[in-house]
C-alpha positions in Angstrom: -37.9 30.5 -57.2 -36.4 27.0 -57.2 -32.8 28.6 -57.2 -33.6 30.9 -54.6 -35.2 27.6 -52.0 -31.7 25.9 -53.1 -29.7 28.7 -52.1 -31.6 29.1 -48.4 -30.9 25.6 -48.0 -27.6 25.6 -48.5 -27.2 28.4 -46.3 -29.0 26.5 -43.6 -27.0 23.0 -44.0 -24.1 25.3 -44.0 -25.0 27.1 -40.6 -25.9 23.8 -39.1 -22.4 22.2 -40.3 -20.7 24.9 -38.6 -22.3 24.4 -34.8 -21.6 21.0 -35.2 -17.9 21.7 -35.9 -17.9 24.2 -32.7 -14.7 22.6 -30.7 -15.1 21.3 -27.5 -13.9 24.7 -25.8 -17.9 26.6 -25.9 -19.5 27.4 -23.2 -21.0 24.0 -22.1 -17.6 22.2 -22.9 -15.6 24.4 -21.1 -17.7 24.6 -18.3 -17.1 20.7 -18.4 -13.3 20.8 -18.5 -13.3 23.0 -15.5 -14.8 20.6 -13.7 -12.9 18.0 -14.5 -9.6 19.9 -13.7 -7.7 18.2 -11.0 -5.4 20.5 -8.7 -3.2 20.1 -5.7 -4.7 22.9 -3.7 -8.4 21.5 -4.2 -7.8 17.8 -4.9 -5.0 16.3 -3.8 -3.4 18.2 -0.5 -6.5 16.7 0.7 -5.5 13.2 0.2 -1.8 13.6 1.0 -2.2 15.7 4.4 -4.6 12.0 5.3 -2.4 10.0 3.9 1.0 10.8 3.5 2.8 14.2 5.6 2.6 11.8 8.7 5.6 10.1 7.5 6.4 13.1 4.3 7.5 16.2 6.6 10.4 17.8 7.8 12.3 15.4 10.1 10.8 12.5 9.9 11.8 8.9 7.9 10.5 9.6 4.7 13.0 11.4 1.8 10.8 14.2 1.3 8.1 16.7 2.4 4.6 16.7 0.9 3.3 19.5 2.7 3.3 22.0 0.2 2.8 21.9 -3.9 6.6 23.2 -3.7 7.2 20.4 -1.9 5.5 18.1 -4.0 5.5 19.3 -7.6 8.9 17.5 -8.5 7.9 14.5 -7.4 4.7 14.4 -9.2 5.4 11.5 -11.5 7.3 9.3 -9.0 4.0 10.0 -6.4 1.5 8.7 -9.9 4.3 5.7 -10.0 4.2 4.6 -6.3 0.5 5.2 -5.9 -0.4 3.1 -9.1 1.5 0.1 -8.0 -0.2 0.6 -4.3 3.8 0.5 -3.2 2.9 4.1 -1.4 1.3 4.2 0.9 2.6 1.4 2.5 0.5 -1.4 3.1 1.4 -5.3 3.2 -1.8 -7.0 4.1 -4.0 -9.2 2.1 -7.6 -7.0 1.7 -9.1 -10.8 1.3 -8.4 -11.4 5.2 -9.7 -9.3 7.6 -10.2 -5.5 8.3 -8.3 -3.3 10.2 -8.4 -0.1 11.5 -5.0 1.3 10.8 -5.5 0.4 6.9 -3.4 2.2 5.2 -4.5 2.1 1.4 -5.7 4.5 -0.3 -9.3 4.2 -1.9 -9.4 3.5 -5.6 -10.7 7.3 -6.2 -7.9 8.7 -4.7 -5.4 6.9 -6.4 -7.0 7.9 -9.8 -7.3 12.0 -8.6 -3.7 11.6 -8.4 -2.8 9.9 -11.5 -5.3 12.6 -13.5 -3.5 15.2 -11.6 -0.6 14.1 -12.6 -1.5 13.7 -16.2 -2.8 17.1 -16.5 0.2 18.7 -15.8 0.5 18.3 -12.1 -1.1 22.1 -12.0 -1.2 23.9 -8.5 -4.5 25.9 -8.7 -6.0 28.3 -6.2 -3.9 28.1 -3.5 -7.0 29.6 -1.4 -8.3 26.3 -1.9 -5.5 24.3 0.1 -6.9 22.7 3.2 -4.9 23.5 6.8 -2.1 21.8 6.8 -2.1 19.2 9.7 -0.3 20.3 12.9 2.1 17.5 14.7 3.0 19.2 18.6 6.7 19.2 18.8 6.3 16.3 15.8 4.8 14.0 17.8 2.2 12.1 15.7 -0.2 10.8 19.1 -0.5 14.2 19.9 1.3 16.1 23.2 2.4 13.4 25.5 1.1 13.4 29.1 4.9 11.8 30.1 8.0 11.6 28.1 11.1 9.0 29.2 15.0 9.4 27.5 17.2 7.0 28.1 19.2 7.8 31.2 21.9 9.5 29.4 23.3 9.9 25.8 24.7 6.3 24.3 28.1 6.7 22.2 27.1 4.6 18.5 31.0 3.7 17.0 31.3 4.7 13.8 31.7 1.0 12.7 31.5 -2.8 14.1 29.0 -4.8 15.4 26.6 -3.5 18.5 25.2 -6.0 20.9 21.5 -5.0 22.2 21.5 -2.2 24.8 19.6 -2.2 27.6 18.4 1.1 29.4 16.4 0.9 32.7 14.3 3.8 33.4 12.2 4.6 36.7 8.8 6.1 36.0 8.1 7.1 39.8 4.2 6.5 39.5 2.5 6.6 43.1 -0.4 5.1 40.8 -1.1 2.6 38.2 -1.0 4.3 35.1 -3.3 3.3 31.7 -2.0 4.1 28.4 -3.7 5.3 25.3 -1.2 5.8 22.9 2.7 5.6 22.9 5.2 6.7 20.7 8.8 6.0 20.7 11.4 8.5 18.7 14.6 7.8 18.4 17.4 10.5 18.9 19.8 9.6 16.3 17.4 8.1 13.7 20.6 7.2 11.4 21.9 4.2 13.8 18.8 3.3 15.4 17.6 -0.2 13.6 14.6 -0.4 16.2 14.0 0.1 20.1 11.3 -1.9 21.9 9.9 -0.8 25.2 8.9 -3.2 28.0 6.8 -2.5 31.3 9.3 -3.7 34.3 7.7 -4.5 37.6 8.5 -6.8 40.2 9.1 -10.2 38.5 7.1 -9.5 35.5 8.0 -7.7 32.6 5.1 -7.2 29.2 5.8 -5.0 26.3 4.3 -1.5 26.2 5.4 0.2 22.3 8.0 -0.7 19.6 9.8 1.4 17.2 11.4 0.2 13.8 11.4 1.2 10.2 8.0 2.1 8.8 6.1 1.4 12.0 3.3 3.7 13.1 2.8 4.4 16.8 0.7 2.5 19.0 -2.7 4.1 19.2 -5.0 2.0 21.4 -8.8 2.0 20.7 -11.1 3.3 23.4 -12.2 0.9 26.0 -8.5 -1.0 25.6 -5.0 0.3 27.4 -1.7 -0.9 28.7 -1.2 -0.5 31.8 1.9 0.6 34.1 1.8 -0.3 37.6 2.7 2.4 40.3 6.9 1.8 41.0 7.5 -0.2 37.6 10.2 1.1 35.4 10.0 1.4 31.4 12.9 -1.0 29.7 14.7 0.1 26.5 16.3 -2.6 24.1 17.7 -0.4 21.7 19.5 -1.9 18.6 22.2 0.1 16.9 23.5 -0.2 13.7 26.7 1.8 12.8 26.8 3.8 9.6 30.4 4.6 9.3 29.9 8.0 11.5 30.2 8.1 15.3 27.2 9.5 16.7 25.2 9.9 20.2 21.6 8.8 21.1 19.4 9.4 23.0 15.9 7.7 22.6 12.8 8.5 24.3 9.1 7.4 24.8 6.1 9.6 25.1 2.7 8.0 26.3 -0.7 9.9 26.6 -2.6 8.4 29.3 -6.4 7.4 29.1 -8.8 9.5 31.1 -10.9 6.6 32.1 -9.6 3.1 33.3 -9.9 0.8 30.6 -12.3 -2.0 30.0 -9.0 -4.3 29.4 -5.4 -4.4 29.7 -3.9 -5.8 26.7 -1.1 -8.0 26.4 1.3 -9.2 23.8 2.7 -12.4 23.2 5.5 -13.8 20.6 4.3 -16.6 18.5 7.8 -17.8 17.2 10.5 -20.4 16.2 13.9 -19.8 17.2 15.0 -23.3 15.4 15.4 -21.9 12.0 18.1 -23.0 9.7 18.0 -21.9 6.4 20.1 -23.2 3.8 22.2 -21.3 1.4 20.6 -20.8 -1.5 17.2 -21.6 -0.6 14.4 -18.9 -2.4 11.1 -20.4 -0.4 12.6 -21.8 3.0 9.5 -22.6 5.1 9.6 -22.1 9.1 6.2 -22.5 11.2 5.0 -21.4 14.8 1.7 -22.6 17.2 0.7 -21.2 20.5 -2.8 -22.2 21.9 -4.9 -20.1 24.1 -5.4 -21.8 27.7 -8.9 -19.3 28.3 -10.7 -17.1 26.3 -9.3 -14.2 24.2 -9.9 -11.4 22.1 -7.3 -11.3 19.6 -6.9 -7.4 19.0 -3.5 -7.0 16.5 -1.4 -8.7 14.7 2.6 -8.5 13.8 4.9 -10.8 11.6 8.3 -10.0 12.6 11.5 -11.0 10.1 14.9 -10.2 8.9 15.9 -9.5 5.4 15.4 -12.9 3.8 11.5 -12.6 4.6 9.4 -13.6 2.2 5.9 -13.6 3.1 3.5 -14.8 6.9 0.1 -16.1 7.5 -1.4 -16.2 10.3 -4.0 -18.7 11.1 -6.4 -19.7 13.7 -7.9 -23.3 14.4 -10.7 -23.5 16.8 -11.7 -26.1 19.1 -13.9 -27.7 16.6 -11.5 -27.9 13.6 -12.9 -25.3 11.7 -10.1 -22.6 10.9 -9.4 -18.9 9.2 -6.5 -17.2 7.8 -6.9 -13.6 9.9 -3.5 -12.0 8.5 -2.0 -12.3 5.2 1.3 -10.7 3.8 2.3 -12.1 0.5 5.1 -9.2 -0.1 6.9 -9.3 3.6 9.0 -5.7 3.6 11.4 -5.4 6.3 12.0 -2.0 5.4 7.9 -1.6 6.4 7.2 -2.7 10.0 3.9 -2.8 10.0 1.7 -3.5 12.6 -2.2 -4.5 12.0 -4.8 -3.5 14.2 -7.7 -5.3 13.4 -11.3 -3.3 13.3 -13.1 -6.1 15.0 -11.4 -8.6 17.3 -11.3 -12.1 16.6 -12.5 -14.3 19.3 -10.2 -17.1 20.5 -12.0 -19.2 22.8 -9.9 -21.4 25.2 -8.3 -24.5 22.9 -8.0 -22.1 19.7 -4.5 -22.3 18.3 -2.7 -19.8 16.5 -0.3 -21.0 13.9 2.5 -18.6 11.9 3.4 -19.6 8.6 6.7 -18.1 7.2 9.1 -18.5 4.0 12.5 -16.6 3.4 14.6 -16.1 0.7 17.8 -17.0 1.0 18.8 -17.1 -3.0 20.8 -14.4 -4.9 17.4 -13.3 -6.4 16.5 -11.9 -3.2 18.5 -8.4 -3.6 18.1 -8.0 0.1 19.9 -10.9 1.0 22.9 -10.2 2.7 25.1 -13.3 1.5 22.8 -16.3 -0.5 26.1 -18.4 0.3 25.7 -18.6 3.8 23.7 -21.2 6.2 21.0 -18.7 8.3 20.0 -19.0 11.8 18.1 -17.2 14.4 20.0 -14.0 15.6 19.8 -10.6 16.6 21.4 -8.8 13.9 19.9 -8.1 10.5 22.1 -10.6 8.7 20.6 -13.5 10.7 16.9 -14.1 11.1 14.0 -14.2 13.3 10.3 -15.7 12.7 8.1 -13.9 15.3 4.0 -13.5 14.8 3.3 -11.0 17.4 -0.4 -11.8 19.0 -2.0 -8.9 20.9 -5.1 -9.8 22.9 -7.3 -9.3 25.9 -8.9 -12.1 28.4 -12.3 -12.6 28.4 -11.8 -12.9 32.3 -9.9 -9.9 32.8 -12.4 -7.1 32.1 -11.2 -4.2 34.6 -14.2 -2.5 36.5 -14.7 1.0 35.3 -13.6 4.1 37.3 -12.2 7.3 36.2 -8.1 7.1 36.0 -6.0 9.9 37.8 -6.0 13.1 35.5 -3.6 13.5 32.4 -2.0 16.5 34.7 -1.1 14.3 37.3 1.2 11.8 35.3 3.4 13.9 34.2 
């Protein structure tokens, strides 16, 4: 009796030893590691076709496409790398200073789905669970222009030397003031254009409408705010050209999708800079500052820094009336290779006596491995080897609200 009550309860520490030992891979834990599977179809298409295929897509400025997990898949580890190090997407502003709308980053969820992707083998899945693929008309990334403008004809780029700035004049023919929503510039040879800026000619007066340069998104304008184009004025191109060793033609163009309803306001932009820079050779933290003051009340709407190679980092600062002051832009890692422009998600008010002041420092040591010669003396110029220290301000007066009425019909400005 004793040896057969021994024997049963061997048998049942023996039975329960066993379904502890079960491995992970029974039902409930396998039903777990499903879950837990990260794919590109279901997990992170999602994130890239947000993100990423704006810039990753046949034909545009970034090295590959993203579009597809055939796309992708050899690039998995380099994506984990960039996206880790918040390098990718690219995105220069201090998240301590302000928000803005055209924030790049993405969320701290997203960059760990891709990481555990990645670290799971980078595996395809379902492909029925890939998401549409976003659609670009004619790769435009504002969507189908209501008016596109090329230069007037196709500009010969020498294979090599030096190109001054080139200036294109081109009528638009509006019978009406025009408003713009969004404008996008696209160059035609993207291999020797550096940047091209666009400015609103009309009579005397002459304000900046869009801007192109490396890593710059296009201008989308929130609701309620526009740039407008009088009836007669003509759009002016400075176009910068940098010769690559290959003679090529351009031919550059704008496309502008016009607001359906007259704006609130007309924005304007201004250049907060100092052309007085002199940098000496050598010098890793050379320190240049700006100021402009508002003479009425404003609504500061974006924000720009604007240097050369030997940028280092901006600030942008207001002081109000009363003393009291705020950083509202931040960039400790300046990029040249990133033109980014910061549209911020509520505008700052800048009553009449606020001042604005730009804060800059360049490298100009051999450390900096974007510094075209550390042996040199630097000063304000138009080419990349020289400098510039610009804080673009965008902003609306308080004064200026435009009184609503509906704006002529997209079809009608074309």
């Amino acid at each position: 009796m004793k040896r057969a009550f021994l024997i049963s309860t061997s048998i049942i520490f023996f039975i329960a030893f066993c379904i502890a030992a079960l491995p992970s891979g029974s039902a409930d834990g396998a039903k777990k590691n499903e879950e837990a599977a990260v794919t590109f179809s279901h997990d992170v298409a999602p994130i890239l076709f947000k993100n990423c295929v704006e810039c990753h897509r046949p034909g545009e400025i970034a090295p590959m496409s993203l579009l597809s997990y055939k796309d992708a898949r050899p690039w998995a580890r380099s994506i984990k790398e960039q996206v880790v190090a918040r390098d990718m997407p690219p995105w220069h502003a201090d998240p301590q200073h302000s928000e803005f709308l055209n924030d790049r980053r993405l969320s701290q969820k997203e960059v760990e789905t891709i990481a555990a992707w990645v670290d799971q083998g980078a595996k395809e899945g379902d492909p029925k669970d890939m998401p549409p693929a976003p659609t670009f008309p004619d790769g435009w990334n504002i969507g189908k222009p209501d008016a596109i403008f090329y230069l007037p004809e196709e500009f010969p780029v020498p294979a090599e030397g030096t190109v001054d700035y080139k200036y294109f004049s081109v009528p638009t023919n509006f019978k009406e003031d025009r408003w713009v929503q969004a404008a996008e510039i696209r160059p035609g040879e993207r291999s020797v254009v550096h940047h091209v800026i666009v400015f609103i000619q009309g009579g005397s007066q002459q304000k900046l409408l869009a801007g192109y340069a490396p890593g710059e998104q296009p201008a989308i304008i929130p609701e309620g705010l526009g740039r407008k184009i009088p009836a007669g004025s003509k759009l002016v191109f400075q176009v910068h050209y940098t010769p690559n060793g290959k003679a090529v033609k351009d031919r550059s163009y704008i496309g502008l999708v016009f607001a359906k309803e007259t704006p609130k306001y007309d924005i304007m932009t201004r250049p907060v800079m100092n052309t007085r820079l002199v940098i000496p050779p050598g010098d890793a933290n050379y320190e240049v500052r700006s100021s402009y003051t508002f003479t009425e009340d404003a609504q500061i709407r974006s924000l720009m820094p604007h240097m050369h190679y030997r940028g280092k980092d901006f600030e942008i600062r207001i002081t109000y009336p009363d003393g009291t002051s705020k950083i509202i832009l931040s960039v400790p890692r300046y990029d040249f290779n990133w033109q980014s422009y910061y549209l911020l998600k509520e505008p700052v008010a800048a009553p009449k006596g606020t001042r604005v002041d730009c804060l800059a420092h360049f490298d100009n040591s051999a450390k900096n491995k974007y510094n075209p010669d550390p042996t040199k003396e630097v000063r304000w110029g138009d080419q990349t080897w020289e400098e510039m220290m610009i804080g673009w301000i965008s902003y609306t007066l308080d004064k200026d609200e435009v009184k609503h009425k509906e704006a002529t019909p997209a079809s009608q400005n074309k």
